[in-house]
TINURO-666067 format. One line per field, with one value per residue (C-alpha): x, y, z; residue number from 1; residue in three letters. Coordinates in pm, 1 decimal, decimal comma. Example, Ala and Ser with C-alpha at 12.3 -4.5 7.8 and 13.67 -1.06 7.14 Angstrom:
% TINURO-666067
X	1230,0:1367,0
Y	-450,0:-106,0
Z	780,0:714,0
i	1:2
aa	ALA:SER
END
This chain:
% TINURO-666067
X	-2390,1:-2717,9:-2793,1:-2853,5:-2515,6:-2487,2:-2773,2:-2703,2:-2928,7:-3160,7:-2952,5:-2606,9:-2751,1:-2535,9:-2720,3:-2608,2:-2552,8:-2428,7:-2137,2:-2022,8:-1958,2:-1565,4:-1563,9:-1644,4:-1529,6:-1119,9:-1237,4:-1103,7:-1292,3:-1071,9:-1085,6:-1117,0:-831,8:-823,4:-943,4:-688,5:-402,8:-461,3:-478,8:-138,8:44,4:-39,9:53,1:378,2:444,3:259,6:-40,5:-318,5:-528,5:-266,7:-332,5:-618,5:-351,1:-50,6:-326,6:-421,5:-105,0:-5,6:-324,6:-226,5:139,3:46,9:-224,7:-2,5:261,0:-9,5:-119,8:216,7:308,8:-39,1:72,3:417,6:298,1:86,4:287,5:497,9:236,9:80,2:293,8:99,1:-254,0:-321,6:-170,8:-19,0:96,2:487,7:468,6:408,4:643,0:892,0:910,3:995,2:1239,5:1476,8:1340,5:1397,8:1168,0:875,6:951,1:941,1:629,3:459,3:549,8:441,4:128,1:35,6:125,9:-80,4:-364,3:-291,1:-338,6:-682,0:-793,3:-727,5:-819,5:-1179,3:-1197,4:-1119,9:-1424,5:-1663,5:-1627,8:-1644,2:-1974,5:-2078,2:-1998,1:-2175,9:-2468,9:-2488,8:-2494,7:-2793,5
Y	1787,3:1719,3:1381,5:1574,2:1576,1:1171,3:1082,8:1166,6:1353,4:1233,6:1417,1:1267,2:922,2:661,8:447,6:88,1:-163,1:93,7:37,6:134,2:-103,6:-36,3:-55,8:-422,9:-561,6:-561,7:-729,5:-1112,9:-1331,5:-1516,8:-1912,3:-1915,8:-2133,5:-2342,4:-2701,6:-2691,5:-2561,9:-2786,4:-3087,2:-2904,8:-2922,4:-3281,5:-3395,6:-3211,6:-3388,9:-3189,2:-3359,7:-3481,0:-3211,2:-2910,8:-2635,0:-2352,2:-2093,8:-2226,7:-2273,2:-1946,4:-1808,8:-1990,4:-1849,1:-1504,2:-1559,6:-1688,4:-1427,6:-1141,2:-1298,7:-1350,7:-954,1:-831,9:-1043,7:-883,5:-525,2:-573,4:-706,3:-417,0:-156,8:-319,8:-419,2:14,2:79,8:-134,7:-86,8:-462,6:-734,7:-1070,6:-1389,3:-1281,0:-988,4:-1290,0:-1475,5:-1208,0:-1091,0:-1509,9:-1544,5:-1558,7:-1852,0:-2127,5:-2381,1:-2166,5:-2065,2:-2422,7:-2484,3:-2214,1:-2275,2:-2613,9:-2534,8:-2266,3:-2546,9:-2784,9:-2541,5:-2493,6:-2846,2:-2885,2:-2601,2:-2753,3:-3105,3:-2955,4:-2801,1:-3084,8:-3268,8:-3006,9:-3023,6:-3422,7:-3373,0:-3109,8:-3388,3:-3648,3:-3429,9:-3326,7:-3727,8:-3863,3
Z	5793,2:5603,4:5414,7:5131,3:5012,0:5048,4:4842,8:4488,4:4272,1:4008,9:3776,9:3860,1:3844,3:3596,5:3416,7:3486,4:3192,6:2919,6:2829,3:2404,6:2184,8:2200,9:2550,2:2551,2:2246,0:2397,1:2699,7:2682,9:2839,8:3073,5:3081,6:2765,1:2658,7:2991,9:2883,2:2580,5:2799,4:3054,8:2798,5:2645,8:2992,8:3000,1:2679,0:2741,6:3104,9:3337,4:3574,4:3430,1:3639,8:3685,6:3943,1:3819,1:3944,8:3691,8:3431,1:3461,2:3448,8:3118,8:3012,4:3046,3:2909,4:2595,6:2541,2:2603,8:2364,8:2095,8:2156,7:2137,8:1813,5:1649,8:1770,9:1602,6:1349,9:1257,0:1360,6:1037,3:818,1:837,3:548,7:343,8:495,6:530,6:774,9:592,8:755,8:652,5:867,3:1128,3:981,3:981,5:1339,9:1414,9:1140,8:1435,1:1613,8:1371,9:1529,7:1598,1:1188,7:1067,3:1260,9:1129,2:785,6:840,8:933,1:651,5:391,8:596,1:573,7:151,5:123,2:316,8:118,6:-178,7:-86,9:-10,4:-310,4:-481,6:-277,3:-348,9:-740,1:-717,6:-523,2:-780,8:-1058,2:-859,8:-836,7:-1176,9:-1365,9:-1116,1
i	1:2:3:4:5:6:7:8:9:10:11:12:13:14:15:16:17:18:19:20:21:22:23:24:25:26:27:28:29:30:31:32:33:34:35:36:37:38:39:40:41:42:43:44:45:46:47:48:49:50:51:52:53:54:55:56:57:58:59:60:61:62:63:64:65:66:67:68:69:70:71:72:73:74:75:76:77:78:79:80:81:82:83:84:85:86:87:88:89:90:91:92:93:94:95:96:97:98:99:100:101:102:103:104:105:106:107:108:109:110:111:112:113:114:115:116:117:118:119:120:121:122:123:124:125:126:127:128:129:130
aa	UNK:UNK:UNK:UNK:UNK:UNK:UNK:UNK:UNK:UNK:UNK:UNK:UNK:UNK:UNK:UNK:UNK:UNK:UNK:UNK:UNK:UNK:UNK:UNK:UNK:UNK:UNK:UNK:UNK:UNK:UNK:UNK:UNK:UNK:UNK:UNK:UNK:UNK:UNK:UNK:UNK:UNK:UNK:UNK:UNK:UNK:UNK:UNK:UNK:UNK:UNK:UNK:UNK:UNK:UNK:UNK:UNK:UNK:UNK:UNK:UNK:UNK:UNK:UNK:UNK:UNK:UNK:UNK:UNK:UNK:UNK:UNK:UNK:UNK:UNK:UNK:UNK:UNK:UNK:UNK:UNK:UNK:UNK:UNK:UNK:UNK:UNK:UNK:UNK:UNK:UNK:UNK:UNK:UNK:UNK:UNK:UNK:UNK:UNK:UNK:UNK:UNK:UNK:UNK:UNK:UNK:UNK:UNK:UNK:UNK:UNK:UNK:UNK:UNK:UNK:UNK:UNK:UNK:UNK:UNK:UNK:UNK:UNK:UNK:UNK:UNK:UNK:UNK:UNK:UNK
END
């Protein structure tokens, strides 16, 4: 047996560090969500300073739920080429709470839009008499 056939060629060498763009862009970076789970699990009766393990763990739970509510929700919104918060809103139409929260929310976000609007064209008016 010759040490030849250990060492790898020149030729068969992989460059390190080259990964495509594709490759990289689905990685998640884990933690990522940590401080505001952990701050979540408190507020909701957990310890003030809950284990890294269960944190972790809730962490990876409510990603995958998130990832499979985007998948189903384009697998339904392909017919139309584009992906709109009632193809969301339609796979939870179910689960009333979770509905009313979102709904909630979306008018909560129409109103801040249009309240900064609203500042910006006061500001534009304030701008325009000095």
């Amino acid at each position: 047996m010759s040490n030849s056939s250990i060492v790898p060629s020149a030729s068969s060498k992989v460059k390190v560090g080259t990964a495509t763009p594709s490759d990289t862009s689905f990685k998640r970076k884990r933690g990522m969500f940590q401080k505001d789970l952990q701050h979540m699990m408190y507020g909701f009766g957990d310890d003030p300073n809950p284990l890294p393990e269960t944190v972790a763990l809730l962490e990876d739970i409510a990603v995958e739920y998130v990832t499979d509510l985007v998948h189903k929700s384009q697998d339904v919104a392909t017919k139309r080429g584009k992906l709109l918060t009632d193809d969301f809103l339609r796979l939870i139409r179910k689960d009333i709470p979770k509905r009313h929260r979102c709904q909630e929310l979306l008018s909560m976000n129409e109103e801040l839009k249009q309240a900064r609007k609203a500042f910006e064209v006061d500001e534009e008016k304030l701008a325009s008499t000095d």
